[in-house]
N, CA and C atoms as an extended XYZ file, in Angstrom:
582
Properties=species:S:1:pos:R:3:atomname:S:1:resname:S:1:resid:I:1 pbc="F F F"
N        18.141       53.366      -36.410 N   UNK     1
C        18.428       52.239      -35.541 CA  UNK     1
C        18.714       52.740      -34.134 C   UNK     1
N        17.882       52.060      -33.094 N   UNK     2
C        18.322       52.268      -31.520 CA  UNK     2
C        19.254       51.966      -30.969 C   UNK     2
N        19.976       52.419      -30.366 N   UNK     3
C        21.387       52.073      -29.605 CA  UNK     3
C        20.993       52.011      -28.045 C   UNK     3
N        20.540       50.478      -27.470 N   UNK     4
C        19.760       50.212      -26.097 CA  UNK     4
C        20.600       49.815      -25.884 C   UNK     4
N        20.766       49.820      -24.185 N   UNK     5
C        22.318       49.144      -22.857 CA  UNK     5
C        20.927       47.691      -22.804 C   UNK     5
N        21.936       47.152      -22.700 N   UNK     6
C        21.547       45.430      -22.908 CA  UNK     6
C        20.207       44.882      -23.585 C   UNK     6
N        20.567       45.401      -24.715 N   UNK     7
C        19.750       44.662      -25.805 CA  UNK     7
C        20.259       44.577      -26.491 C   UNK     7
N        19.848       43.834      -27.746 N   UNK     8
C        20.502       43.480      -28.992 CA  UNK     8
C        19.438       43.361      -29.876 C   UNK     8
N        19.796       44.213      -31.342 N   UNK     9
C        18.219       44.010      -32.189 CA  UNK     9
C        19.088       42.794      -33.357 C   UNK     9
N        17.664       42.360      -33.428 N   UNK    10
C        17.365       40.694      -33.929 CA  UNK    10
C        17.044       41.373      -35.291 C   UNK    10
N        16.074       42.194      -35.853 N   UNK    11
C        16.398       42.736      -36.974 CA  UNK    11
C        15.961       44.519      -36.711 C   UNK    11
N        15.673       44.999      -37.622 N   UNK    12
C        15.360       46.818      -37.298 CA  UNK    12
C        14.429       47.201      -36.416 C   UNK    12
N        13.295       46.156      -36.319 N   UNK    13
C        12.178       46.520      -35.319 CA  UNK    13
C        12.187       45.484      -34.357 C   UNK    13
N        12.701       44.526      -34.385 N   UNK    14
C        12.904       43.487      -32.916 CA  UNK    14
C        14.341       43.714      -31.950 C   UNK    14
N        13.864       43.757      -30.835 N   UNK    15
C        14.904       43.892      -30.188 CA  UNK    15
C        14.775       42.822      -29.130 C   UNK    15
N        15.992       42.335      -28.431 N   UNK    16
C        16.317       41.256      -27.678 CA  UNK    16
C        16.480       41.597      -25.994 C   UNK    16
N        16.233       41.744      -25.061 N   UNK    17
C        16.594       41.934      -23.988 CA  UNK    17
C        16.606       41.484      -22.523 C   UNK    17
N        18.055       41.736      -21.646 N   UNK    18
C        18.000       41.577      -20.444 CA  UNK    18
C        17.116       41.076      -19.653 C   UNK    18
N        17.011       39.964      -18.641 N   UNK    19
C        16.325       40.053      -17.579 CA  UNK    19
C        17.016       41.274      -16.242 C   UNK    19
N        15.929       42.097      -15.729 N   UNK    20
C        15.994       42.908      -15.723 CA  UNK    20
C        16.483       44.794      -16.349 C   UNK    20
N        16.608       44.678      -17.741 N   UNK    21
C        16.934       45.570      -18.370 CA  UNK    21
C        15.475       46.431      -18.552 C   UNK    21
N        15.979       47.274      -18.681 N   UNK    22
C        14.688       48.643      -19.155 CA  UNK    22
C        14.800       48.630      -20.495 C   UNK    22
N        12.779       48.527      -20.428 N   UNK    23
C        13.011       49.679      -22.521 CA  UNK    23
C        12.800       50.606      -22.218 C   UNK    23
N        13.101       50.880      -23.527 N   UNK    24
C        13.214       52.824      -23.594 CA  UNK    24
C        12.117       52.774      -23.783 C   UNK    24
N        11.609       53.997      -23.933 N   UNK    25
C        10.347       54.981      -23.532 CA  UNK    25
C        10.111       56.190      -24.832 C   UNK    25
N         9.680       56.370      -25.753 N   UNK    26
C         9.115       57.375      -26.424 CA  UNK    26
C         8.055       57.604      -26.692 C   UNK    26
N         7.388       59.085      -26.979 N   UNK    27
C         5.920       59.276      -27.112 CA  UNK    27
C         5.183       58.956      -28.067 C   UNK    27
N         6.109       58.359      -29.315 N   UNK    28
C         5.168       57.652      -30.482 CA  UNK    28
C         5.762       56.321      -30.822 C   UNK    28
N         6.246       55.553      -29.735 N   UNK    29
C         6.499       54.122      -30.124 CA  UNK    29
C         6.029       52.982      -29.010 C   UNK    29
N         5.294       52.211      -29.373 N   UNK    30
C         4.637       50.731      -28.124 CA  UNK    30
C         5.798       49.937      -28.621 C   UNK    30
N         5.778       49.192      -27.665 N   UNK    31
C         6.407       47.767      -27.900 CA  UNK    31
C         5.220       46.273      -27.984 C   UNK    31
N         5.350       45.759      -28.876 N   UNK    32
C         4.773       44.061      -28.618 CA  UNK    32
C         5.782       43.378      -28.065 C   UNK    32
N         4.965       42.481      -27.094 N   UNK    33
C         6.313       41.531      -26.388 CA  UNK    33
C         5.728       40.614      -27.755 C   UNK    33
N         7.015       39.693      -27.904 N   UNK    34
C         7.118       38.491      -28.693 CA  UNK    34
C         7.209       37.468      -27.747 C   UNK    34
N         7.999       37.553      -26.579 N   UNK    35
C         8.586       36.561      -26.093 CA  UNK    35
C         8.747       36.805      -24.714 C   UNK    35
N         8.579       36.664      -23.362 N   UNK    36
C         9.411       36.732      -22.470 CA  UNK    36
C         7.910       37.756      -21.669 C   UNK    36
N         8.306       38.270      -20.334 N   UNK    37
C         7.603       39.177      -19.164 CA  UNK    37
C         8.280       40.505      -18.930 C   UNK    37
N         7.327       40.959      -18.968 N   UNK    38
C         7.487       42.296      -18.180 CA  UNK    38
C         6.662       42.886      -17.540 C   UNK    38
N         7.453       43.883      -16.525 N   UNK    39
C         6.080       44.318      -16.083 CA  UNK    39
C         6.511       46.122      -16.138 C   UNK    39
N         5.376       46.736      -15.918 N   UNK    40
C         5.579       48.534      -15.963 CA  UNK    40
C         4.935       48.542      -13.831 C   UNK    40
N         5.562       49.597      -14.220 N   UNK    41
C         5.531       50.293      -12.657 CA  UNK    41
C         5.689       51.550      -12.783 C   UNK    41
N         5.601       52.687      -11.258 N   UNK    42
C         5.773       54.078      -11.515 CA  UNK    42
C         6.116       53.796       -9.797 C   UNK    42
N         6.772       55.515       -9.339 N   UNK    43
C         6.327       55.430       -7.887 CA  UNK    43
C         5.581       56.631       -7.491 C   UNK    43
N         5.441       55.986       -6.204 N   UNK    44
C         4.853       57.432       -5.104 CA  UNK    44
C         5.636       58.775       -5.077 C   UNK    44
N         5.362       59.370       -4.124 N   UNK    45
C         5.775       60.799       -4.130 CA  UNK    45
C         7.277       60.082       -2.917 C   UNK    45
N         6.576       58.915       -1.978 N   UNK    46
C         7.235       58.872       -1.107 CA  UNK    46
C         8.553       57.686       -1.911 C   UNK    46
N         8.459       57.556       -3.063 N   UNK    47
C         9.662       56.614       -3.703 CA  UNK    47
C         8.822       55.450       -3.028 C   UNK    47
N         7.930       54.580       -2.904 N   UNK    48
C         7.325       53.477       -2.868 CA  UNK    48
C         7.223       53.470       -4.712 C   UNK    48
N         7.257       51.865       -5.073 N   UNK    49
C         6.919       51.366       -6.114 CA  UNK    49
C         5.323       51.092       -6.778 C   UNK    49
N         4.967       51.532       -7.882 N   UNK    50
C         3.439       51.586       -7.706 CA  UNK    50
C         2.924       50.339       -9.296 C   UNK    50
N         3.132       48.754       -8.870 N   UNK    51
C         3.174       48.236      -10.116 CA  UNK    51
C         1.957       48.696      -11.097 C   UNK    51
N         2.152       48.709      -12.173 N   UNK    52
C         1.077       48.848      -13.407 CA  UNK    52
C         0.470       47.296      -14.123 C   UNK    52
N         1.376       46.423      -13.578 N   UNK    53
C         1.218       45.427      -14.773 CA  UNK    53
C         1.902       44.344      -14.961 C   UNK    53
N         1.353       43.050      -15.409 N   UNK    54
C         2.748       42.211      -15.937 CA  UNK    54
C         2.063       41.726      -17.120 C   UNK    54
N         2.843       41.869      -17.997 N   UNK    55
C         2.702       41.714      -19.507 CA  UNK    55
C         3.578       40.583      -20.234 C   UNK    55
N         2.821       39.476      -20.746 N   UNK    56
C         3.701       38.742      -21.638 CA  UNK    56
C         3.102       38.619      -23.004 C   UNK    56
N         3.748       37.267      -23.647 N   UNK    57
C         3.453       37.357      -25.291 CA  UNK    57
C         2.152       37.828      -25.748 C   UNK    57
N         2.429       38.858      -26.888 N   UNK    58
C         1.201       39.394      -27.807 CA  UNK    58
C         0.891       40.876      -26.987 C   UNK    58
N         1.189       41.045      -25.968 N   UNK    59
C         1.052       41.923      -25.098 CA  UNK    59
C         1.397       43.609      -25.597 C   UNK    59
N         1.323       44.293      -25.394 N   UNK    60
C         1.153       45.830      -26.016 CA  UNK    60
C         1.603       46.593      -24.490 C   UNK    60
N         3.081       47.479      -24.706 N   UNK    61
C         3.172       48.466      -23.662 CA  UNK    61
C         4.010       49.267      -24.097 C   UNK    61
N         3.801       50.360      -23.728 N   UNK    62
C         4.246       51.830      -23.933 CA  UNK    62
C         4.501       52.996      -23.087 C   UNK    62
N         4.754       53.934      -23.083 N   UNK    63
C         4.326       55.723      -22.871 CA  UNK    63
C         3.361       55.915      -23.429 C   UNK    63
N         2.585       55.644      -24.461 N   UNK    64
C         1.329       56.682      -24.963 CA  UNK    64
C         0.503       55.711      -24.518 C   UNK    64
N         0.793       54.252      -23.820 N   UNK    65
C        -1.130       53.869      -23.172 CA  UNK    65
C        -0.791       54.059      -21.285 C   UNK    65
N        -0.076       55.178      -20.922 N   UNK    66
C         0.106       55.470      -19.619 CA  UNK    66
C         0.084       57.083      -18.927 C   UNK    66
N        -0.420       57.457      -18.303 N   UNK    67
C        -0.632       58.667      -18.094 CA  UNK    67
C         0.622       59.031      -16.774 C   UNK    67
N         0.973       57.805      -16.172 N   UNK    68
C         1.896       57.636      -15.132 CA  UNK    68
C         2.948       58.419      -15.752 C   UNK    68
N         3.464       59.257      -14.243 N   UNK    69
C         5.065       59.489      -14.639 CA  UNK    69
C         5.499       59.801      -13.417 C   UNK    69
N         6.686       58.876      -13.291 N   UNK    70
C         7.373       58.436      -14.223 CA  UNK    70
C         6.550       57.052      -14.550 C   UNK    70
N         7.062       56.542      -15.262 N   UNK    71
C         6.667       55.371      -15.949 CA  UNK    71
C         7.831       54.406      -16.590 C   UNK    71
N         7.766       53.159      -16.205 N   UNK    72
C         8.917       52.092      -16.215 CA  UNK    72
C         8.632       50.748      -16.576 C   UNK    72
N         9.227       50.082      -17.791 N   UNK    73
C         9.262       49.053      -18.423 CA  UNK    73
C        10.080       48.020      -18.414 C   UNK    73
N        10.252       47.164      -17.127 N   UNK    74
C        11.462       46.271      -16.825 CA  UNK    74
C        11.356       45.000      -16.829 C   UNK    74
N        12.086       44.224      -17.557 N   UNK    75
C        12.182       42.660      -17.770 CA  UNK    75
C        11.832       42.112      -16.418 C   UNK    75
N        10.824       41.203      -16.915 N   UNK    76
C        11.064       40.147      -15.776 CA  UNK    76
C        11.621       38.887      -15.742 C   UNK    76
N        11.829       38.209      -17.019 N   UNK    77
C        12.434       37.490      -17.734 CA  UNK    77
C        13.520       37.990      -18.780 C   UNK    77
N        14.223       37.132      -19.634 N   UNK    78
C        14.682       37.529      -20.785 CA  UNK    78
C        13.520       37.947      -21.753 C   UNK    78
N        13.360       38.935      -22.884 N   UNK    79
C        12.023       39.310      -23.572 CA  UNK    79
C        12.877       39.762      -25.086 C   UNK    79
N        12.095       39.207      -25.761 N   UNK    80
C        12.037       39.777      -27.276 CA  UNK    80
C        10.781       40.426      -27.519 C   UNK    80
N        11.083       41.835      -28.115 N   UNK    81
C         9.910       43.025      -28.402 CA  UNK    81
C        10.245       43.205      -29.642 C   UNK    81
N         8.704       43.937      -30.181 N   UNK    82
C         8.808       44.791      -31.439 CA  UNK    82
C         8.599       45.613      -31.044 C   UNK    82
N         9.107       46.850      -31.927 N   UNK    83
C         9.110       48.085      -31.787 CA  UNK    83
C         7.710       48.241      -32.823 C   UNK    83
N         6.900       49.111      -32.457 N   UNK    84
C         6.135       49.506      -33.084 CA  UNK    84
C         5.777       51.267      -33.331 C   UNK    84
N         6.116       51.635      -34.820 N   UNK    85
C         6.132       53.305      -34.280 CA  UNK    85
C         4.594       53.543      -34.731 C   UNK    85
N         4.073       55.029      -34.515 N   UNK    86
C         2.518       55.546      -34.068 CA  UNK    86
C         2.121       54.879      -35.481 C   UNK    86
N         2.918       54.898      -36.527 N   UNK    87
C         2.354       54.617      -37.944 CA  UNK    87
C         1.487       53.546      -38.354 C   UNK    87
N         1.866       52.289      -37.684 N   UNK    88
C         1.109       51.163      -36.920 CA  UNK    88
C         0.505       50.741      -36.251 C   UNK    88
N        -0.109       51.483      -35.299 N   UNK    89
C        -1.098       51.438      -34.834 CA  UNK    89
C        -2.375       50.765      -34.573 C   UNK    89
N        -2.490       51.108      -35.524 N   UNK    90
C        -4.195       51.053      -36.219 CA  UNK    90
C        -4.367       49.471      -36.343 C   UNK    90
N        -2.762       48.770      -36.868 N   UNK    91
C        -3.307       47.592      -36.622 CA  UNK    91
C        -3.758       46.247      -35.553 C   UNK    91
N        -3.266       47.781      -34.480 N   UNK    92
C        -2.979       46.789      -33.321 CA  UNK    92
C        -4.145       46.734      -31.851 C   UNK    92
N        -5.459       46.765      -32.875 N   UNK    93
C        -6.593       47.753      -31.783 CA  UNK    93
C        -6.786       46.062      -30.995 C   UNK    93
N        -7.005       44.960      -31.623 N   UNK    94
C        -7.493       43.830      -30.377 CA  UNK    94
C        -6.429       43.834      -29.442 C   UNK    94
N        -5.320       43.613      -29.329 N   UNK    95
C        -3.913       43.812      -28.053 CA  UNK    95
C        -4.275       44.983      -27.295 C   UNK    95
N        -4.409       45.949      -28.027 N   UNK    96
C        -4.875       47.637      -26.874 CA  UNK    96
C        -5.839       46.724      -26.168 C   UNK    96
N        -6.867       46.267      -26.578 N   UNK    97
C        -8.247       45.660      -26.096 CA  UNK    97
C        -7.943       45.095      -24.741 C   UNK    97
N        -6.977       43.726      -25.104 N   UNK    98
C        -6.719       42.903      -24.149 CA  UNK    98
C        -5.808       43.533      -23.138 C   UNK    98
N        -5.277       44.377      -23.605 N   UNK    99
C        -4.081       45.279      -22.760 CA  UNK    99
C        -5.169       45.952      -21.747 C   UNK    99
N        -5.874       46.522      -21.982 N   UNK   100
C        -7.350       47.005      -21.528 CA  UNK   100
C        -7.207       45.967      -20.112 C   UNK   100
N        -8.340       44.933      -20.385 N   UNK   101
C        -9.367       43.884      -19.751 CA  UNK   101
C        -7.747       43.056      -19.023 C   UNK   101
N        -6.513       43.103      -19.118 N   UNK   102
C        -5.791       42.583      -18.598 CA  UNK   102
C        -5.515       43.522      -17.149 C   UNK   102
N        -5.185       45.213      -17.462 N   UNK   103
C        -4.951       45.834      -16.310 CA  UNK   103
C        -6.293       45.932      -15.593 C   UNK   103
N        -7.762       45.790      -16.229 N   UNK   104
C        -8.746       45.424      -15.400 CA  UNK   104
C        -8.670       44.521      -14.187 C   UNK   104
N        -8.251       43.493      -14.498 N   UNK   105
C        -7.963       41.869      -13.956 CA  UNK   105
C        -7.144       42.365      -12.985 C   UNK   105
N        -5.986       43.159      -13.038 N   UNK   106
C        -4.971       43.301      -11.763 CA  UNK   106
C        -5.504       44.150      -11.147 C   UNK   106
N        -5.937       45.434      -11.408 N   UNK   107
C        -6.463       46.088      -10.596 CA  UNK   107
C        -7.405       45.640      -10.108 C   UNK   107
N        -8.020       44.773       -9.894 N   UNK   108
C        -9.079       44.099       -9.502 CA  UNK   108
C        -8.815       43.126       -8.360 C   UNK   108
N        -7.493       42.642       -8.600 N   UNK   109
C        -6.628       41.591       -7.566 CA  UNK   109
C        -6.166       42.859       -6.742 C   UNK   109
N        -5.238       43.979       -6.890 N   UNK   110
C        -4.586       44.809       -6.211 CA  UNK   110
C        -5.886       44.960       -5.023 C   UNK   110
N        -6.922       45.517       -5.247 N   UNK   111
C        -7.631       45.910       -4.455 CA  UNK   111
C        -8.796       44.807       -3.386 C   UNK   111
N        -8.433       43.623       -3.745 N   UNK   112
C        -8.794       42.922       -2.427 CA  UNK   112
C        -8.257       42.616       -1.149 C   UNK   112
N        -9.349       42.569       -0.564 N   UNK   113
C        -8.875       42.244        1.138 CA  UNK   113
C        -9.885       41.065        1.281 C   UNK   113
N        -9.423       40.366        2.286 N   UNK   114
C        -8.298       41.053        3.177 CA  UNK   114
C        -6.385       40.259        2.136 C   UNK   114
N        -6.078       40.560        3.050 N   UNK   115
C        -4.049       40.638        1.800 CA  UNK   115
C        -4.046       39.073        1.583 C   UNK   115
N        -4.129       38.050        2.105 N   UNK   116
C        -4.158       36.949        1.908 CA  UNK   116
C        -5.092       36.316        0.991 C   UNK   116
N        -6.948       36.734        1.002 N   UNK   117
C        -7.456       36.329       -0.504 CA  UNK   117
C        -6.512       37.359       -1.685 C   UNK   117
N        -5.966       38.976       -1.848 N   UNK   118
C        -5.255       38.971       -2.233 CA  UNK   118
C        -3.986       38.421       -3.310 C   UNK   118
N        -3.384       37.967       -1.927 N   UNK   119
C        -2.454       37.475       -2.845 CA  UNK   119
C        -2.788       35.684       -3.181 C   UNK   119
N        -3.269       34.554       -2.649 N   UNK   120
C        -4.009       33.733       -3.376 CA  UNK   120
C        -4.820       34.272       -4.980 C   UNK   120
N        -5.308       34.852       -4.645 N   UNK   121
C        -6.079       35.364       -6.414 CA  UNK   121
C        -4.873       35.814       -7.357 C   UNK   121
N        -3.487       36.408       -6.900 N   UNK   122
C        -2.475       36.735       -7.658 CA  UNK   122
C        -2.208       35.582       -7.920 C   UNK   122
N        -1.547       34.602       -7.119 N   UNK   123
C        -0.803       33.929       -7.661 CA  UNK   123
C        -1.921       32.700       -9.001 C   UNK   123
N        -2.961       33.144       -8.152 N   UNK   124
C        -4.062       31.958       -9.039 CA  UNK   124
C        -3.671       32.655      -10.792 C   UNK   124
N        -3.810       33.861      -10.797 N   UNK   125
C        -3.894       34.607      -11.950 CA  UNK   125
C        -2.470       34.330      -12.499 C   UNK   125
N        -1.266       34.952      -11.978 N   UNK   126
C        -0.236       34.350      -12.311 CA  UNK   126
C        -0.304       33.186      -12.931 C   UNK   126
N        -0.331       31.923      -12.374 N   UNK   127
C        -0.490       30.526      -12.691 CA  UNK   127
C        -1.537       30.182      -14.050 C   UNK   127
N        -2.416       31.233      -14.405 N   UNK   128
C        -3.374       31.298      -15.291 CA  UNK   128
C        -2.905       32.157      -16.602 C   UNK   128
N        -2.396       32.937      -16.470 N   UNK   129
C        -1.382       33.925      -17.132 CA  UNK   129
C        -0.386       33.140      -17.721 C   UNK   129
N         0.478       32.829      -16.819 N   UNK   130
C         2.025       32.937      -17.151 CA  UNK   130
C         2.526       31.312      -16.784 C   UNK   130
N         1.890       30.149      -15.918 N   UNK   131
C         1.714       28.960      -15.751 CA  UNK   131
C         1.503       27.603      -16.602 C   UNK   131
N         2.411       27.008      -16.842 N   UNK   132
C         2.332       25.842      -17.679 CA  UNK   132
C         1.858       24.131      -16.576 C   UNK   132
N         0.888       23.584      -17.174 N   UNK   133
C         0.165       22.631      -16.117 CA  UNK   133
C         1.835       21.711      -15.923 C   UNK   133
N         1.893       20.998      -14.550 N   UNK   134
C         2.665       20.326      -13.995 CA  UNK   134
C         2.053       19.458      -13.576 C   UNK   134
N         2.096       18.117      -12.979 N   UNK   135
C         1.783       16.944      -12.065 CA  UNK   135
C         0.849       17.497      -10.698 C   UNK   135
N         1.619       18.395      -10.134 N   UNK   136
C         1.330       18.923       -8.824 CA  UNK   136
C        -0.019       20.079       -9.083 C   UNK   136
N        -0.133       20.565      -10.292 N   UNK   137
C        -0.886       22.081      -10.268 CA  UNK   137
C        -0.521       22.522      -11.757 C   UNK   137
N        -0.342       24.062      -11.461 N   UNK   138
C         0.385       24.960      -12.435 CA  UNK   138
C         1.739       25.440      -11.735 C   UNK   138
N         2.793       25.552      -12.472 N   UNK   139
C         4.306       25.969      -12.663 CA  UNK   139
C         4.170       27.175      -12.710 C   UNK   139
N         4.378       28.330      -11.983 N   UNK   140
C         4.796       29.845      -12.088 CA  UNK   140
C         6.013       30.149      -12.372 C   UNK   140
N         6.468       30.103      -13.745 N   UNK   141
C         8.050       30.102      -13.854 CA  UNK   141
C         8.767       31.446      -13.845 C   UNK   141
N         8.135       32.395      -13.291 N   UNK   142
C         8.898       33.514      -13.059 CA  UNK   142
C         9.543       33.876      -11.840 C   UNK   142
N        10.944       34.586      -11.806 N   UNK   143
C        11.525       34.613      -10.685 CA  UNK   143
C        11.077       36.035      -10.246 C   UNK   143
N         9.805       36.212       -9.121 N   UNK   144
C         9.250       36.979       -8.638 CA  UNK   144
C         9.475       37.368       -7.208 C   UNK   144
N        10.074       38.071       -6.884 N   UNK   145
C        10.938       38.197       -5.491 CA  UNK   145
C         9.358       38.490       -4.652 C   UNK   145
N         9.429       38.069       -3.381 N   UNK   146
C         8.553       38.087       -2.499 CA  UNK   146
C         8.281       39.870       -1.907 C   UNK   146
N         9.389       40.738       -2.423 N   UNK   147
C         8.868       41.838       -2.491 CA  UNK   147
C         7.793       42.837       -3.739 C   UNK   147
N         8.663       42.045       -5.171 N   UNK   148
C         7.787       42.481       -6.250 CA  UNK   148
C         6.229       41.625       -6.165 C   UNK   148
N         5.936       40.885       -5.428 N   UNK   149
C         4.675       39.786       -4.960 CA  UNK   149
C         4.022       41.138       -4.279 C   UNK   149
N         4.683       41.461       -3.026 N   UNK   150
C         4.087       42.223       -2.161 CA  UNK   150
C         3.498       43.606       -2.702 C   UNK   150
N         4.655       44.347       -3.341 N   UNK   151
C         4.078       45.520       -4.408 CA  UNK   151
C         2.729       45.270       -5.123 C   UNK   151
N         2.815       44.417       -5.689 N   UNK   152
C         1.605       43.796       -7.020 CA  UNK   152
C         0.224       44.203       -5.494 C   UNK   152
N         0.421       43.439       -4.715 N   UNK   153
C        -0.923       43.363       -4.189 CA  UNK   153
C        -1.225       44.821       -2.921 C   UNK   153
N         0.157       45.533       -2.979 N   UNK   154
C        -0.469       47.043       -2.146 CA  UNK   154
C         0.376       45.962       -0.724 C   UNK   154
N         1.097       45.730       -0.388 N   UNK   155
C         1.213       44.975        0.605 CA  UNK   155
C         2.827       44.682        1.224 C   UNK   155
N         3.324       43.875        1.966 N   UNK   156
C         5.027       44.422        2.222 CA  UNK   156
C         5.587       42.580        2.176 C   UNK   156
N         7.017       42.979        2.103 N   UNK   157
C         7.585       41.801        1.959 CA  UNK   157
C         7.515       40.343        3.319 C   UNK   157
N         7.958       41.105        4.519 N   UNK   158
C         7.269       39.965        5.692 CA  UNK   158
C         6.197       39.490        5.457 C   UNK   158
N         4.961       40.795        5.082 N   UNK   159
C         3.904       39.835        5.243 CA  UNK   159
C         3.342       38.874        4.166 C   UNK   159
N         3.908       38.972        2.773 N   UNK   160
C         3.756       37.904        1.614 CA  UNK   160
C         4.419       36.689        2.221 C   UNK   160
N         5.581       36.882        2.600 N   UNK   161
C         7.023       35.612        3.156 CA  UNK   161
C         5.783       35.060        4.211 C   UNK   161
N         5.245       35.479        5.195 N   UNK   162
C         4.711       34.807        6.340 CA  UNK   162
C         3.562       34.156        5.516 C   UNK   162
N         2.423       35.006        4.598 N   UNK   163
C         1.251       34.198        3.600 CA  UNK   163
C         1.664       33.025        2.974 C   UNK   163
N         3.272       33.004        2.561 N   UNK   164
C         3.372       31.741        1.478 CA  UNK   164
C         3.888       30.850        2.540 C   UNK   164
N         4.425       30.997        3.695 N   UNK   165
C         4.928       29.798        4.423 CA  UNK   165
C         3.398       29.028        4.861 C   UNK   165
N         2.313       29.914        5.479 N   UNK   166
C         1.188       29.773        4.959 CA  UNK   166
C         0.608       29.045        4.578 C   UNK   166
N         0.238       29.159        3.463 N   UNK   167
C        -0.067       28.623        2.029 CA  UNK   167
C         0.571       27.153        1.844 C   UNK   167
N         1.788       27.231        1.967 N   UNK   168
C         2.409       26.171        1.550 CA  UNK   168
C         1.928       25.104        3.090 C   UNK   168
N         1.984       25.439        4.277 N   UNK   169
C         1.747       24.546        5.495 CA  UNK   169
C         0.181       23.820        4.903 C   UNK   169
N        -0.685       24.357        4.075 N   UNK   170
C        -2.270       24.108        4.022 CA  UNK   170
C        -2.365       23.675        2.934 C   UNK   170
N        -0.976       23.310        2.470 N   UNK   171
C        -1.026       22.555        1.103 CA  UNK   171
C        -1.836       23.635       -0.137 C   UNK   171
N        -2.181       24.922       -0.101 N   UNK   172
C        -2.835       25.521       -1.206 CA  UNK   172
C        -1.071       25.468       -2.192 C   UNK   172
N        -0.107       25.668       -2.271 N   UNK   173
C         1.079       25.723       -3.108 CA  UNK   173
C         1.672       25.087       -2.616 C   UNK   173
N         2.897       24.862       -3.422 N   UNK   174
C         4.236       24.082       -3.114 CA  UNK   174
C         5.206       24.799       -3.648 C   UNK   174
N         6.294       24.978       -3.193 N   UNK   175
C         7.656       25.593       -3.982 CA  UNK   175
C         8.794       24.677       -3.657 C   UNK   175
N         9.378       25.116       -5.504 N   UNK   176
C        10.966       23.751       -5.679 CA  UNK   176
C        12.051       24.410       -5.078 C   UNK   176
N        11.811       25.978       -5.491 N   UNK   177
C        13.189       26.436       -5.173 CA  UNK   177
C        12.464       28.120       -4.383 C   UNK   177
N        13.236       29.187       -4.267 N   UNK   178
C        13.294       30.348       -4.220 CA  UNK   178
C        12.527       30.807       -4.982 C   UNK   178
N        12.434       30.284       -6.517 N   UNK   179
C        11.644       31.475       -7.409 CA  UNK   179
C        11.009       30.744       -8.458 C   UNK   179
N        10.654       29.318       -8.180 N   UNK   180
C         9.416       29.255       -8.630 CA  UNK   180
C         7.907       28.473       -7.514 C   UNK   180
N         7.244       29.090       -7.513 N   UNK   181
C         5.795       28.404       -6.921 CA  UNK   181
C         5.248       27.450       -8.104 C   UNK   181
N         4.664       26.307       -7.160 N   UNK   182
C         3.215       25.501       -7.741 CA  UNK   182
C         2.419       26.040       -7.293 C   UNK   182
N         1.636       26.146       -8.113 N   UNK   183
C        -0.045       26.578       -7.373 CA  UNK   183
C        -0.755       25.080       -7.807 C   UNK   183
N        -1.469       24.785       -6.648 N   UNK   184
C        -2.448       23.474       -6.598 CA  UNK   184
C        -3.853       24.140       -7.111 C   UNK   184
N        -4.698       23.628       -7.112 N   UNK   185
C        -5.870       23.750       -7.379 CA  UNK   185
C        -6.600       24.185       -6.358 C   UNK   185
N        -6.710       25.501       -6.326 N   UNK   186
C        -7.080       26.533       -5.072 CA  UNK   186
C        -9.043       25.974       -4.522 C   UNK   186
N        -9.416       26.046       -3.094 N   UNK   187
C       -10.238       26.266       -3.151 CA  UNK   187
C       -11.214       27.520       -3.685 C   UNK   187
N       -12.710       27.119       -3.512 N   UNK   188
C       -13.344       28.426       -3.799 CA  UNK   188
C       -13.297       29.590       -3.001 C   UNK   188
N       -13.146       30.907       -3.395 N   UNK   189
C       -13.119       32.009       -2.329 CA  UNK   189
C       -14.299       32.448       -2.504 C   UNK   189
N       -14.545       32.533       -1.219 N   UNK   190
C       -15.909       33.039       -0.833 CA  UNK   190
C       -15.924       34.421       -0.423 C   UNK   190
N       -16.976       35.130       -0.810 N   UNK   191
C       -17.023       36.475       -0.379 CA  UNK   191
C       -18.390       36.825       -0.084 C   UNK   191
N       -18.960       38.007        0.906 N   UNK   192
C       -20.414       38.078        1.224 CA  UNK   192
C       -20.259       39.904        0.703 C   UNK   192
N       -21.518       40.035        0.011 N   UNK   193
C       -21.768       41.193       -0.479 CA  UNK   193
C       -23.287       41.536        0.950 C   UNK   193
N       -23.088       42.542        0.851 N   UNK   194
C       -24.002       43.233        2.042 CA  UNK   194
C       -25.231       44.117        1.154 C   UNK   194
């Protein structure tokens, strides 16, 4: 049995945890989220944050599907995980899959320009991800600080804060509070290949 700082196990292989708490990290155990967000990150040489990911239900993350180090597993919500040790595995090849074609998808957002289609395609994805339909759009119910926004897309905190005031003046979003966005029904982004 694991002895984790703010968690609590639900039975021998589920454990309960913190918004913002860390999981632990070993070389022959993944976690399944059951419940809740997270995301993994690493940093630079220069201590900049380098996100990996945001992961929710059914989701698969570890040390052995990351070559990063350091390497970091932190609530973004409250989250219930299974522990899964190497022995199990085998049953868990479609989640590796999607775990796959999911960090495809971000790395794919990380690397557009200019920062504003960017972060529009995040939050679209977000809202597609992690978004329950509302009146107005989709509901982004995670409390995503306008700096962890900025990280995700390679980019800094002014200039996300100045995109969503933005955004919100052109009617593409709306926000209720601090930490959650609507996303409306985005136009098409256009792009020219040469």
């Amino acid at each position: 049995m694991y002895t984790l700082l703010n968690s609590q196990p639900a039975t021998e292989t589920e454990f309960k945890f913190h918004r913002r708490s860390l999981l632990p990290l070993r070389s022959n155990e993944l976690w399944q989220i059951k419940s809740g967000v997270l995301r993994t990150f690493t940093w630079s040489e220069e201590g900049n944050v380098i996100p990996l990911g945001l992961w929710g239900s059914g989701d698969i993350v570890g040390k052995p599907l990351s070559k990063a180090d350091p390497y970091t597993i932190e609530c973004v919500t409250p989250v219930e995980a299974i522990l899964l040790p190497a022995s199990q595995w085998e049953k868990i090849i479609s989640a590796l899959i999607e775990h796959n074609q999911r960090l495809e998808e971000f790395l794919e957002m990380r690397q557009c320009k200019p920062m504003d289609i960017a972060l529009i395609k995040l939050l679209t994805w977000l809202s597609k991800r992690f978004g329950r339909a509302v009146a107005e759009g989709q509901l982004i119910d995670l409390r995503l600080t306008h700096q962890e926004l900025a990280e995700m897309i390679g980019s800094n905190r002014v200039t996300v804060t100045r995109m969503l005031n933005n955004f919100e003046k052109e009617g593409l979003i709306c926000r209720e509070s601090r930490s959650v966005i609507i996303v409306s029904e985005t136009p098409t982004i256009w792009h020219y290949e040469i």
